[in-house]
Rosetta silent file (secondary structure, phi, psi, omega in degrees, C-alpha in Angstrom):
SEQUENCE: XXXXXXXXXXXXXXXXXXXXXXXXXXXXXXXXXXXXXXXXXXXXXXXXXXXXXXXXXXXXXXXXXXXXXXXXXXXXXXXXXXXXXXXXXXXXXXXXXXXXXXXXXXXXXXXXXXXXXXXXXXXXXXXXXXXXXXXXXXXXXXXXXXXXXXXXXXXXXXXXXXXXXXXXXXXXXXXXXXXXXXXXXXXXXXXXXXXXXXXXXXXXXXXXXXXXXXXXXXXXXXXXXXXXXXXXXXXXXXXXXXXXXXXXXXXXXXXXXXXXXXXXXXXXXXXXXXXXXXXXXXXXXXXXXXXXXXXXXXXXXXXXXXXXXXXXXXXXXXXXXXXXXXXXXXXXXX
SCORE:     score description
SCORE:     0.000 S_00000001
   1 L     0.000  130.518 -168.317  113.212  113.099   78.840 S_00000001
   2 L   -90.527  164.679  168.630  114.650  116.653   79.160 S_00000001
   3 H   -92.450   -9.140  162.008  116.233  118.130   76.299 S_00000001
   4 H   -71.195  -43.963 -178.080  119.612  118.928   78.049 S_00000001
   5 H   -56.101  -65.155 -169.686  120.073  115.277   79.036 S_00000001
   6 H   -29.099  -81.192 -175.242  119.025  114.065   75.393 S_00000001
   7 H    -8.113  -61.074  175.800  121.766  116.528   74.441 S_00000001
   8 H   -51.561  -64.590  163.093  124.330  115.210   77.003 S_00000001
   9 H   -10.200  -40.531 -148.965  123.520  111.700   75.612 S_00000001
  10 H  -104.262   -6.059 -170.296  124.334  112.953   72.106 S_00000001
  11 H   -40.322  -46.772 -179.552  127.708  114.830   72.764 S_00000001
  12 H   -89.565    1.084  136.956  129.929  112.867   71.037 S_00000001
  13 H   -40.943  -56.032  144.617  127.702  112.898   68.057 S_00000001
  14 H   -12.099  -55.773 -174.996  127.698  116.089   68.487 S_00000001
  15 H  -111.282  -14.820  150.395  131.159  116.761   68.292 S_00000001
  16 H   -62.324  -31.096  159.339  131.899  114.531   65.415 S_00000001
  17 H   -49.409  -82.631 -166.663  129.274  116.326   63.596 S_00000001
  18 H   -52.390   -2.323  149.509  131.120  119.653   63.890 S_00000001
  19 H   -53.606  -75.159 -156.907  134.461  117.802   63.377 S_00000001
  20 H   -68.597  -28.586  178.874  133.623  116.561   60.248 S_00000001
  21 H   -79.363   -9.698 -175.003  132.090  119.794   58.879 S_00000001
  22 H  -117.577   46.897  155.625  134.969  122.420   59.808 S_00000001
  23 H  -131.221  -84.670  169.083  137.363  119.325   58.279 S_00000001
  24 H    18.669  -87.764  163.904  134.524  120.002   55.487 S_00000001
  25 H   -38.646  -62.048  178.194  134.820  123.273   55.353 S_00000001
  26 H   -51.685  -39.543 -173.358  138.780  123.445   55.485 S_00000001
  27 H   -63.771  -42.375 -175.276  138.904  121.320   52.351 S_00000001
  28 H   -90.172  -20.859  158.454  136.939  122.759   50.381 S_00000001
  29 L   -83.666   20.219  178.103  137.728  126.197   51.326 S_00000001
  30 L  -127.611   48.681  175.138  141.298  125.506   50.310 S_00000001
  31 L  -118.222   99.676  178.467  140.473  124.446   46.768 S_00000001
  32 L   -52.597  140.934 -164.891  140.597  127.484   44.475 S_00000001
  33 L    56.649   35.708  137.902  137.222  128.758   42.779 S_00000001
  34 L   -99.079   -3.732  137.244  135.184  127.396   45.116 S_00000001
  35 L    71.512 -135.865 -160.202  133.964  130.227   46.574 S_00000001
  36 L   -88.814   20.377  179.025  131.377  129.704   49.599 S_00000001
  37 H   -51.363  -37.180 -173.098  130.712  126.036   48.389 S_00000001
  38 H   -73.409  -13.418  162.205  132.539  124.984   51.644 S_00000001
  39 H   -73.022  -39.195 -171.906  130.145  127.118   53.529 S_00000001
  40 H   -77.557  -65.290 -169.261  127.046  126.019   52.095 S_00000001
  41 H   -57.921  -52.765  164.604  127.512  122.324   52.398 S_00000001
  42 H     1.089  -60.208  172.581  129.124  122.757   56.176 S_00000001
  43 H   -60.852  -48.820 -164.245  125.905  124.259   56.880 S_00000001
  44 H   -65.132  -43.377  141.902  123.901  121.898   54.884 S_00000001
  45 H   -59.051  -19.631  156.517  125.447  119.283   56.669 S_00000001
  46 H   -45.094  -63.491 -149.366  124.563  120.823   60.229 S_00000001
  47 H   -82.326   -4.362  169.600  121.126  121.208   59.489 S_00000001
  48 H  -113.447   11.718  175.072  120.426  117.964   58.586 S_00000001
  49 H   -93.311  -25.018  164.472  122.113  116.357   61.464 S_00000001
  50 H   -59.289  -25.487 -178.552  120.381  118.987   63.692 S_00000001
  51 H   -72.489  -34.770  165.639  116.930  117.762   61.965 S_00000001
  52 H   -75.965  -12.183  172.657  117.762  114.227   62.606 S_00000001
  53 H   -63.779  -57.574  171.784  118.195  115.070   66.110 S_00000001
  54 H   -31.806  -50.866  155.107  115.037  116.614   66.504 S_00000001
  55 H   -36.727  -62.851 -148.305  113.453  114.048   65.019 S_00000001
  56 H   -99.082  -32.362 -174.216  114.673  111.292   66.933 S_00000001
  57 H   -71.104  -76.299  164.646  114.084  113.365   70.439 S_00000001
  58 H     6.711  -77.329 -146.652  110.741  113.945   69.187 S_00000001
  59 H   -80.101  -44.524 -169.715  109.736  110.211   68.388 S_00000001
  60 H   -90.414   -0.855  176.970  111.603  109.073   72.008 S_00000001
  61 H   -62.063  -62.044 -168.084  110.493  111.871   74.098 S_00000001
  62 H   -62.834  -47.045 -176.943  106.874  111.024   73.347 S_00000001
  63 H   -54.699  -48.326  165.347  107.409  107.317   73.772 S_00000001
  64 H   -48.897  -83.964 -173.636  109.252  107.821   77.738 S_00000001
  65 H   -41.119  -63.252  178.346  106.615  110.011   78.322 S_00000001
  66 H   -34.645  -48.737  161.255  103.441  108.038   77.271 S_00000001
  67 H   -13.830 -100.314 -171.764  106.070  105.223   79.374 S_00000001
  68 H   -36.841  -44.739  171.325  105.943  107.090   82.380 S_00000001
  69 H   -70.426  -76.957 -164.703  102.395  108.616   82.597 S_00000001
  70 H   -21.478  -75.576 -155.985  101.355  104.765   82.068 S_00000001
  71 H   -60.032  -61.186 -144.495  103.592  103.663   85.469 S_00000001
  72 H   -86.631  -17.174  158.675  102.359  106.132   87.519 S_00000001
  73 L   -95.859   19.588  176.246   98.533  105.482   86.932 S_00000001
  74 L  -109.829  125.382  135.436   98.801  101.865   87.353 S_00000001
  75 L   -14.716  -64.769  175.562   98.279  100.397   90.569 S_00000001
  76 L  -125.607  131.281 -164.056  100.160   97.639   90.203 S_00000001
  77 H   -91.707  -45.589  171.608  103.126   98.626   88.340 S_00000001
  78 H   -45.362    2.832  157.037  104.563   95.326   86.943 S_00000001
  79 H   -47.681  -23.992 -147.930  101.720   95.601   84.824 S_00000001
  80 L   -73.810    1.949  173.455  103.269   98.024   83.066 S_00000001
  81 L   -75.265  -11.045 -169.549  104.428   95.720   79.953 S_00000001
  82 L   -70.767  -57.113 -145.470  100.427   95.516   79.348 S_00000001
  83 L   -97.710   -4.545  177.612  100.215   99.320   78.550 S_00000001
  84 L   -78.046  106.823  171.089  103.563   99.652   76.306 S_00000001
  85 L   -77.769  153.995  176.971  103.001  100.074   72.306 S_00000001
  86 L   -81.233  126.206 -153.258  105.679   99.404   70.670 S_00000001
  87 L   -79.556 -177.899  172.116  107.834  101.866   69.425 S_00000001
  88 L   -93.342   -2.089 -170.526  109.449  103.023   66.203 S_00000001
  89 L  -113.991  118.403  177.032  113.122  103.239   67.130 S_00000001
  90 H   -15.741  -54.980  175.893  115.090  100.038   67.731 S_00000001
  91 H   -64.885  -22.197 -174.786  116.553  100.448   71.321 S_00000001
  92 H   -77.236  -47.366 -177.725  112.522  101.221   72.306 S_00000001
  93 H   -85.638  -17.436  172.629  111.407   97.936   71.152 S_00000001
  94 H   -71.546  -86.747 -149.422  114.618   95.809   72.904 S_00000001
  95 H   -25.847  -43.923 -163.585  113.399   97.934   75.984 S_00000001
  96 H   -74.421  -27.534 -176.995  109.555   96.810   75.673 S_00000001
  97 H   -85.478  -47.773 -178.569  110.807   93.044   74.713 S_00000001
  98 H   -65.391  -70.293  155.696  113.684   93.061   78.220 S_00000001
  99 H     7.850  -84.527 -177.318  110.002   95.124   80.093 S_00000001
 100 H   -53.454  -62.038  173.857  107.952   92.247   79.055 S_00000001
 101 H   -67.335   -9.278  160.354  109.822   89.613   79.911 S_00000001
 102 H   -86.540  -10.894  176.350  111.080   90.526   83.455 S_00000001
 103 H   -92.590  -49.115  172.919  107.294   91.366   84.215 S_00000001
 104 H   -28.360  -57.507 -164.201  105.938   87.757   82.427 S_00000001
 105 H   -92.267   10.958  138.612  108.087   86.033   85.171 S_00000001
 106 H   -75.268  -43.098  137.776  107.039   88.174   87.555 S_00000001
 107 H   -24.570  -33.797  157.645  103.961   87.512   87.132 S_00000001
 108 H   -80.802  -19.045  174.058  104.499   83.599   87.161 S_00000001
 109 H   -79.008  -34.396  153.139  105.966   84.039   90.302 S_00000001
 110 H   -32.629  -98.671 -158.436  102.262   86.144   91.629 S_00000001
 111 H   -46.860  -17.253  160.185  100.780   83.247   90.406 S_00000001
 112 H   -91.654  -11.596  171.517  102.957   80.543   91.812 S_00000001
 113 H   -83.536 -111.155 -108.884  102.542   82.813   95.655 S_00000001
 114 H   -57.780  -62.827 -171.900   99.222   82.800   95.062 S_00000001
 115 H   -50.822  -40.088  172.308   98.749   79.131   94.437 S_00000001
 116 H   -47.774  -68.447 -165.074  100.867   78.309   97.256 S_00000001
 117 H   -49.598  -57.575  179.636   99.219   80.623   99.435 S_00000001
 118 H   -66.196   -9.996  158.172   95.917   79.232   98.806 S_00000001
 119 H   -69.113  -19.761 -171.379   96.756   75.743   99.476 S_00000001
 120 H   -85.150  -18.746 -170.156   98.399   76.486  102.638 S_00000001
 121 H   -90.585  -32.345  142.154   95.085   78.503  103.386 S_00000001
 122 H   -31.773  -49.807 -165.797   93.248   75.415  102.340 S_00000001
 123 H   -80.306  -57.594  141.682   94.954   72.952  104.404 S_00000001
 124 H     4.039 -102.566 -161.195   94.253   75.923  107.523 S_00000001
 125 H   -46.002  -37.452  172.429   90.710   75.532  107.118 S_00000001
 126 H   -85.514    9.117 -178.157   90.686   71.894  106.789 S_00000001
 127 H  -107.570  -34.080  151.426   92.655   71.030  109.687 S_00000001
 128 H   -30.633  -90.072 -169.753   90.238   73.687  111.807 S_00000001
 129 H   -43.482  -36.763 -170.166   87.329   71.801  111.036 S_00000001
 130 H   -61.086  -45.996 -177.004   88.965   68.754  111.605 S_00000001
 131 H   -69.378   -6.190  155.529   90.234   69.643  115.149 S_00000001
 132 H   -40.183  -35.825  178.901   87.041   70.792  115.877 S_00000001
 133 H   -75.129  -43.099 -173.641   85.478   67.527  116.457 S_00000001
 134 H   -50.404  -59.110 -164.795   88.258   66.736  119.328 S_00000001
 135 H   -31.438  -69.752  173.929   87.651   69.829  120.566 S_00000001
 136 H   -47.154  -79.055  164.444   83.903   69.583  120.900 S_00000001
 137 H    -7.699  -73.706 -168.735   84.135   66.102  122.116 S_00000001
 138 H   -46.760  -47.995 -175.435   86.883   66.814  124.928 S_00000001
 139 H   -51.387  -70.354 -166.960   84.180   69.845  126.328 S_00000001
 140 H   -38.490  -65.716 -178.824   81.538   67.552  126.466 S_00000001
 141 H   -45.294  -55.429 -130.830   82.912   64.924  128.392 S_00000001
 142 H   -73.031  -53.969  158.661   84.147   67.572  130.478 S_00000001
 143 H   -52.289  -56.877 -170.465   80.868   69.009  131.240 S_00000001
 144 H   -56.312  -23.088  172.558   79.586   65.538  131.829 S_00000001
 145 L  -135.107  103.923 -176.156   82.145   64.923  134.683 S_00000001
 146 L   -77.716  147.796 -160.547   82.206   68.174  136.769 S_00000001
 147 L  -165.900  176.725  166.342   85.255   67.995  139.101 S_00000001
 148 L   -73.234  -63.333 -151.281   87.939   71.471  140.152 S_00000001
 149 H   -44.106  -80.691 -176.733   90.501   69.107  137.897 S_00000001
 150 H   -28.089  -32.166  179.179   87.913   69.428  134.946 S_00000001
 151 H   -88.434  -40.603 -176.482   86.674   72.800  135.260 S_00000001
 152 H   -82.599  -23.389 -173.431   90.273   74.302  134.989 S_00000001
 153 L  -105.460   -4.999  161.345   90.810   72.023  131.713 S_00000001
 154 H   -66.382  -56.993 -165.315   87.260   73.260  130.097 S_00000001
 155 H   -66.402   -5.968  174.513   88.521   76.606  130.465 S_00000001
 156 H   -74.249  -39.354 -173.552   92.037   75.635  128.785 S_00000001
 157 H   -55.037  -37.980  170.661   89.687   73.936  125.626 S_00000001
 158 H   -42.594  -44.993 -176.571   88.063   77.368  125.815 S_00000001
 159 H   -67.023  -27.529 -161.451   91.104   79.123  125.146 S_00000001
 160 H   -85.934  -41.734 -145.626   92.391   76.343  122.404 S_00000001
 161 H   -80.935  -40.416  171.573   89.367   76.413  120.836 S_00000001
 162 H   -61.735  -23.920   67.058   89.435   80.604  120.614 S_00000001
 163 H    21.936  -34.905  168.480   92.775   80.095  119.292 S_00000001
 164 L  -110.436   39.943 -148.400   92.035   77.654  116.541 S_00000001
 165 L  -130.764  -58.676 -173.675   88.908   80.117  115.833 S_00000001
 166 H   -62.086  -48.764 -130.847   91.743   82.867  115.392 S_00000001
 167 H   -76.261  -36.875 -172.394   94.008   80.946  113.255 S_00000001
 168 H   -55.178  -22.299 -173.391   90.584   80.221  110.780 S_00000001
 169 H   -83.422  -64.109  157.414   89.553   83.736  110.731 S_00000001
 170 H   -33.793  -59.750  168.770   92.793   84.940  110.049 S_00000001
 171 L   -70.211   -5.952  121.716   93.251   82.467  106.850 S_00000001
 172 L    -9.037  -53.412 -144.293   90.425   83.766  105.927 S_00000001
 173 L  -103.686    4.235  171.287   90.424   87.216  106.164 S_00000001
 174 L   -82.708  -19.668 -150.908   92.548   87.790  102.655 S_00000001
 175 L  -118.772   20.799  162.508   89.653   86.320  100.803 S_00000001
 176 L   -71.088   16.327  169.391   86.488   87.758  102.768 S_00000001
 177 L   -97.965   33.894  167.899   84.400   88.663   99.833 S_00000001
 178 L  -126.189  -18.712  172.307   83.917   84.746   98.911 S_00000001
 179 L  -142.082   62.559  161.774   82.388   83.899  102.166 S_00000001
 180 L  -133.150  130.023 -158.160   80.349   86.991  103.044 S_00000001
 181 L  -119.540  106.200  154.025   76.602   87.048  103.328 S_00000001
 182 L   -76.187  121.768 -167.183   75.144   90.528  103.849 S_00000001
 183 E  -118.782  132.092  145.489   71.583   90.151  105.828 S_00000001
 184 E   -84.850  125.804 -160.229   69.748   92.692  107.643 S_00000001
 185 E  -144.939  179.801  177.646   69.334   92.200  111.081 S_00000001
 186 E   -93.351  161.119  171.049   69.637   94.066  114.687 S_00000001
 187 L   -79.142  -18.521  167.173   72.519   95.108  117.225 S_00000001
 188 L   -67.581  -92.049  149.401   70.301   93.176  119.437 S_00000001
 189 H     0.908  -95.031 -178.869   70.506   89.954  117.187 S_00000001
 190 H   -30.900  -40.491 -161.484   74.358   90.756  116.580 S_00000001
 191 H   -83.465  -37.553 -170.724   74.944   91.004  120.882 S_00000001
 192 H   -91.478  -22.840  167.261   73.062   87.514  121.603 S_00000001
 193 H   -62.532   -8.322 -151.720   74.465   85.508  119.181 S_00000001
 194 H  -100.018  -39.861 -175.452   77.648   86.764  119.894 S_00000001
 195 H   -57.677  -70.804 -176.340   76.857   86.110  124.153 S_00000001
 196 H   -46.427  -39.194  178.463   75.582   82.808  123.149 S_00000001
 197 H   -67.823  -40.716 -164.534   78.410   81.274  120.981 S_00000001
 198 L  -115.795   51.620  179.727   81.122   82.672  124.185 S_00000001
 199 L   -79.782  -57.350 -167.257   78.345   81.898  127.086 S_00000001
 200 H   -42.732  -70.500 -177.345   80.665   79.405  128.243 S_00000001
 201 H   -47.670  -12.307 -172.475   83.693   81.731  128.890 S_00000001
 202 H   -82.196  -44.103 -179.023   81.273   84.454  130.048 S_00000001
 203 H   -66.589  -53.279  167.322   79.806   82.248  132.800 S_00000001
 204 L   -24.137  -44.221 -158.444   83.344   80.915  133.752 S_00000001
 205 L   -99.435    5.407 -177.137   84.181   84.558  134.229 S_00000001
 206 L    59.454   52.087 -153.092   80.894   85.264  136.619 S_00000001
 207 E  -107.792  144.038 -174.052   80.257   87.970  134.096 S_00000001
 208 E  -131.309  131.945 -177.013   76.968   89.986  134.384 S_00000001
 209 E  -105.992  108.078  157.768   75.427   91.779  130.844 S_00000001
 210 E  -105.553  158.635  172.803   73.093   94.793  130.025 S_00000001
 211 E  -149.031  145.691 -178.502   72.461   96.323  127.220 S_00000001
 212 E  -119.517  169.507  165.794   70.695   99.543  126.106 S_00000001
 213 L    43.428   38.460 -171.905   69.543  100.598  122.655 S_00000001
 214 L   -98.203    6.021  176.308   69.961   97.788  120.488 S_00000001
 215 L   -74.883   11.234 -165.465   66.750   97.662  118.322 S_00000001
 216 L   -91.880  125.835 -164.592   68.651   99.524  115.898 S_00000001
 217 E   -94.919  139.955  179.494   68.710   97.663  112.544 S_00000001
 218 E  -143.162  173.758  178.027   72.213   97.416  110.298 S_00000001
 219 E  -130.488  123.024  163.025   73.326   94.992  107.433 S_00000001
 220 E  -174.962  177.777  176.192   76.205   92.679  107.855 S_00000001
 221 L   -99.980  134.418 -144.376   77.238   89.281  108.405 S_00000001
 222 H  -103.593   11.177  150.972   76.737   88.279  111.618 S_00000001
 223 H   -55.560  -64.719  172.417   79.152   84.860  111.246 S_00000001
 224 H   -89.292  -10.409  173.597   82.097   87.534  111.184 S_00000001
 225 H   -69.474  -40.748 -163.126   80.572   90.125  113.702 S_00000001
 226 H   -79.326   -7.331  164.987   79.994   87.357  116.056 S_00000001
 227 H   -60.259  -55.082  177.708   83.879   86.865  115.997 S_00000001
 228 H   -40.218  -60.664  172.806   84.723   90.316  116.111 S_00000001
 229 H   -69.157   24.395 -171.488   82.312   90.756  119.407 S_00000001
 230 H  -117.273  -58.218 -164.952   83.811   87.467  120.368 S_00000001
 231 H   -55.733  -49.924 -169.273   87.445   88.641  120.328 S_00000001
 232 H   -44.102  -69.966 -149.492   85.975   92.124  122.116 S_00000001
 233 H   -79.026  -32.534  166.386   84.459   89.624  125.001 S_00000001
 234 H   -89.543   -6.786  173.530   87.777   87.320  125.641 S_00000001
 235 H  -105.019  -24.077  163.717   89.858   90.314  126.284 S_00000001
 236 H   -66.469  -23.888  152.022   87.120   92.104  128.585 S_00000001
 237 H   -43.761  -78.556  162.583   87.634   88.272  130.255 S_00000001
 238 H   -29.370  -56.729 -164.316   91.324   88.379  130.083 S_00000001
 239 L  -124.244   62.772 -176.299   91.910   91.654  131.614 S_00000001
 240 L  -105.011  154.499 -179.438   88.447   91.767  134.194 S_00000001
 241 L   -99.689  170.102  161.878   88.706   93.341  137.853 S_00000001
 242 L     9.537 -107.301 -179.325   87.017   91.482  140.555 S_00000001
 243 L   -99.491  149.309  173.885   83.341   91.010  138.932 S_00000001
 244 E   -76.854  123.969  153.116   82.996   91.462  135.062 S_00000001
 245 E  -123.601  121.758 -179.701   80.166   94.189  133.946 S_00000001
 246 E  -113.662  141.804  171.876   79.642   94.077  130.054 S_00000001
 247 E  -144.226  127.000  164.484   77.178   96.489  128.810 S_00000001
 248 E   -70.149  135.649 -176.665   76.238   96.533  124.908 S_00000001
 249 E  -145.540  118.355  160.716   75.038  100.015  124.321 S_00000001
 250 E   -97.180  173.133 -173.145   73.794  101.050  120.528 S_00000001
 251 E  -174.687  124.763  163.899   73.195  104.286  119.022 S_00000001
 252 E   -57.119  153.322  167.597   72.435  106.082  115.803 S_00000001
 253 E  -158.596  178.590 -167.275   74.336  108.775  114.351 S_00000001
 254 L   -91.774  120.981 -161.421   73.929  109.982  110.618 S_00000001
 255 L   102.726    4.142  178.351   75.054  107.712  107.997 S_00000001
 256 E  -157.231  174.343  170.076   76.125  105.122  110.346 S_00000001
 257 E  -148.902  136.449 -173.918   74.870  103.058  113.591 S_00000001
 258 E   -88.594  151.039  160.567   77.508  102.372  116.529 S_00000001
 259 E  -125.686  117.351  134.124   77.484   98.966  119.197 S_00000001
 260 E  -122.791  167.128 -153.088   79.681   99.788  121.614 S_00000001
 261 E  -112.206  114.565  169.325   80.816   97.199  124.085 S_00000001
 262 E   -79.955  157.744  115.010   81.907   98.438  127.785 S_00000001
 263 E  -107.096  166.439 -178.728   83.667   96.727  130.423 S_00000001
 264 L  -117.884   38.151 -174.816   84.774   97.804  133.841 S_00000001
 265 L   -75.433 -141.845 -154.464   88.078   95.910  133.597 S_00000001
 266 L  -133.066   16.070  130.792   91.327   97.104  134.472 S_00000001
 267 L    80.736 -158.094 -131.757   91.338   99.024  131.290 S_00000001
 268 L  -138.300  120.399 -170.934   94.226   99.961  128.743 S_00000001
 269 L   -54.836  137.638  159.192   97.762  102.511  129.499 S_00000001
 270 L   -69.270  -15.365  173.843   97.450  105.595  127.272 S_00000001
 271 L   -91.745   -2.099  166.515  100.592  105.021  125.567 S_00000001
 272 L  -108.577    2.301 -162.022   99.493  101.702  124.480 S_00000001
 273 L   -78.700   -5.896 -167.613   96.035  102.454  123.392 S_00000001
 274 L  -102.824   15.376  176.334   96.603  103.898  119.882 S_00000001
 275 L  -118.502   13.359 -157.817   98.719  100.287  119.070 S_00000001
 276 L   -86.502  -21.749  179.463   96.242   97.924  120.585 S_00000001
 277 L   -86.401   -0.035 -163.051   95.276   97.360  116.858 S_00000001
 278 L   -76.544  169.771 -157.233   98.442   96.700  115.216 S_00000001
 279 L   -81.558  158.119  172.204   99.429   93.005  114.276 S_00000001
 280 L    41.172   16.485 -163.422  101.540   91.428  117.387 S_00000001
 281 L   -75.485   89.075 -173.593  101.045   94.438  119.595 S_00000001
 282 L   -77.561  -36.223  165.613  100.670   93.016  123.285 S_00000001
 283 L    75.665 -152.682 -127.153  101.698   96.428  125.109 S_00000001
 284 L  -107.305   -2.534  168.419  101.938   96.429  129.168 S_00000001
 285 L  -126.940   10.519  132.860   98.892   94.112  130.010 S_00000001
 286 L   -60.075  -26.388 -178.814  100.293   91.514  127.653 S_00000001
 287 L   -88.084  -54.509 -150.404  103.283   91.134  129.446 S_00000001
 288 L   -73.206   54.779 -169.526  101.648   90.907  132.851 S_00000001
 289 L    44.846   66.959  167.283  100.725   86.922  132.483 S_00000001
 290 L  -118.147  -54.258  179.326   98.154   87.456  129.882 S_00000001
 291 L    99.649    2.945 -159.707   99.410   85.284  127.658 S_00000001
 292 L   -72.111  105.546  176.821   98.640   87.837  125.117 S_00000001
 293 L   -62.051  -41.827 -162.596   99.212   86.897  120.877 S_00000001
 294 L    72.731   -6.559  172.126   98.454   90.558  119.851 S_00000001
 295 L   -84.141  -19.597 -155.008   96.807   88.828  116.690 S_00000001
 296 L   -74.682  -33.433  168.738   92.871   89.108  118.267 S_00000001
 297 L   -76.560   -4.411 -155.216   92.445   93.131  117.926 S_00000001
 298 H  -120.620   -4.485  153.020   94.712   93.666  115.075 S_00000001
 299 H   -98.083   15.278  173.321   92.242   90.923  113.208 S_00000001
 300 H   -91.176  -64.405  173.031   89.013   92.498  114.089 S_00000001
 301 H   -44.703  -50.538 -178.981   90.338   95.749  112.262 S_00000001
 302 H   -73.586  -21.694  169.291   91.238   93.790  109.484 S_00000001
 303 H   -82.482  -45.460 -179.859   87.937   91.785  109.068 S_00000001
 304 H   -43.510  -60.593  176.078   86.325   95.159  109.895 S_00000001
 305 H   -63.892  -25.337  146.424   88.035   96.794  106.813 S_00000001
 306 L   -48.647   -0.670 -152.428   87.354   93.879  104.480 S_00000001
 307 L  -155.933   -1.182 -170.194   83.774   94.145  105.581 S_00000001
 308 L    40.962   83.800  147.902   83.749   98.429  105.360 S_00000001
 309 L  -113.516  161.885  157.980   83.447   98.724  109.449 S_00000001
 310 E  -133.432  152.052  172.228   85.220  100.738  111.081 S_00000001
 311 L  -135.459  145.818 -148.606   86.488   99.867  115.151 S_00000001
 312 L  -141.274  155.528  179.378   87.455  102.211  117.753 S_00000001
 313 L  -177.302  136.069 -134.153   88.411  102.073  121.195 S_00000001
 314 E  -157.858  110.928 -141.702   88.412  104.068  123.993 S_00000001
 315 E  -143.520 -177.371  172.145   89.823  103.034  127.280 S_00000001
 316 E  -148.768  111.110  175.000   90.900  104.785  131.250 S_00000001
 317 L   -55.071  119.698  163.135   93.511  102.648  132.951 S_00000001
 318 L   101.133    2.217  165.040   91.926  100.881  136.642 S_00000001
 319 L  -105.428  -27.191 -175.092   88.466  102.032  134.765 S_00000001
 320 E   125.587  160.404 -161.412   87.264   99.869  131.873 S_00000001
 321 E  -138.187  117.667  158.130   87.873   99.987  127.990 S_00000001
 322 E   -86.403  135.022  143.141   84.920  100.857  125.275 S_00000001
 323 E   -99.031  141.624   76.390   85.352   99.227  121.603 S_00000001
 324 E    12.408   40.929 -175.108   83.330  100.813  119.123 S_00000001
 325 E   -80.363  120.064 -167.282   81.806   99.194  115.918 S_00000001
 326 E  -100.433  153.181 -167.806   80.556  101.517  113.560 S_00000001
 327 E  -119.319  140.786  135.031   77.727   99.689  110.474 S_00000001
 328 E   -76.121  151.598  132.574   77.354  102.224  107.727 S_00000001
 329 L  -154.688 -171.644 -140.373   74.473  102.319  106.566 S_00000001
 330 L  -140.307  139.092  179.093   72.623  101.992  103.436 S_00000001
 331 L   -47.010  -29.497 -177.557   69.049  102.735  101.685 S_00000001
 332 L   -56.411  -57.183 -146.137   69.914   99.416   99.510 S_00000001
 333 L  -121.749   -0.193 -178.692   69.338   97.220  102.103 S_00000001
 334 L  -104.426    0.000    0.000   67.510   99.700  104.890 S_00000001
């Protein structure tokens, strides 16, 4: 609170003060033998209405500020009824009681989102597991009677199944510090489980896999990495030339250890490559009968950041597209 606005605020105080003292003044200096009496109280009346001013700027001055510096170091600012003492001037404490009570019901309203959300994120997970069983069930038989028909409807179950795989990961992926197990393990470890869970779709795709430099040991959980590399590995499918060549390639650097995953696919436009992460992004080889959601890269980055990864990607259109996963790592667990 500046001291011109207080001022402005106070004008017509202000000018009823000095009304009433030069009507003060006038009275008393037209009373004979009163000599500067009409001066001294005039004054005396000034000075204590300037001192109550002072006063009262003082006491609300501090109280804004102390306000204000609160709000601005809180994080979540409807909080901010938490950090208010209550003041000593009337209009301070209506403020902090009208404060409090539009942040209380915001706050019931958090808390009624939030329950909501997690039931609906509940109900997610369990109807994932449930449809799981069909799922599984339909491949098998599927496998069991090999046909052309049959072979083109495994590879749809692939896709459905990758698909209810997203939508689990995704309800998930607010809440991945409740179901994250860090383990130390290898980028070798990390690339065959990750081959093995999407072997089907890999063989489907005639796809043929090397890898260099993977003895290199990192800590993470290898439940959401094999998703991550999973997601990587249906879009080097998706958007494959001819024959598929995936190559895993790891490599140290300091403070961190990289897996990145090549293909020789038909790779990624530079004007789409710095949006391939964003939520719904399909860009120009989404459109081309891809079928493309735009949710599977823009939920690798977000399980990555929930997980402190970082992902990268690095691509030459009609050449092939590198992803990037960088592990930090750490002496705790190294």
């Amino acid at each position: 609170m500046s001291v011109k606005n207080f001022l402005r605020d106070k004008l017509l105080s202000i000018a009823l003060t000095a009304a009433v003292a030069a009507f003060t003044f006038l009275l008393l200096n037209s009373i004979p033998g009163i000599g500067y009496a009409g001066v001294y109280i005039s004054s005396a009346f000034i000075i204590a209405q300037a001192v109550s001013f002072i006063c009262e700027y003082i006491r609300k001055n501090s109280f804004y500020r102390a306000a204000l510096k609160s709000l601005q170091n809180l994080d979540r600012k409807y909080l901010i009824s938490e950090m208010l003492d209550s003041p000593s001037f009337e209009e301070g404490r209506i403020l902090c009681e009208i404060t409090r009570g539009a942040c209380k019901s915001m706050n019931d309203e958090i808390a009624e989102y939030k329950r909501t959300s997690n039931d609906y994120r509940e109900y997610i997970e369990t109807w994932v597991h449930e449809i799981k069983t069909p799922i599984s069930s339909s491949k098998l038989t599927l496998e069991n009677n090999p046909s052309k028909a049959n072979s083109s409807l495994s590879d749809d179950m692939d896709k459905i199944e990758n698909y209810v795989e997203q939508a689990l990961f995704y309800s998930r992926s607010s809440n991945v510090e409740k179901d994250y197990v860090i383990r130390k393990t290898t980028l070798k470890k990390i690339a065959a489980s990750a081959l093995k869970r999407y072997a089907g779709t890999l063989i489907g795709a005639n796809a043929s896999i090397s890898a260099d430099g993977l003895d290199e040991a990192v800590c993470t959980d290898t439940k959401w990495t094999d998703f991550i590399i999973g997601q990587i590995l249906i879009n080097s499918v998706k958007y494959r030339n001819k024959h598929l060549k995936i190559r895993f390639t790891g490599k140290e650097e300091k403070d961190k250890v990289l897996l990145t995953v090549t293909d020789n696919g038909i790779g990624i436009p530079g004007k789409d490559l710095r949006h391939i992460f964003e939520k719904g992004f399909t860009g120009t080889n989404g459109r081309i009968g891809k079928q493309s959601t735009g949710f599977g890269l823009y939920l690798c980055r977000r399980l990555c950041e929930k997980m402190g990864l970082s992902i990268s990607a690095d691509s030459r259109e009609g050449k092939g597209t590198s992803v990037t996963l960088s592990f930090p790592q750490s002496s705790m667990y190294l």
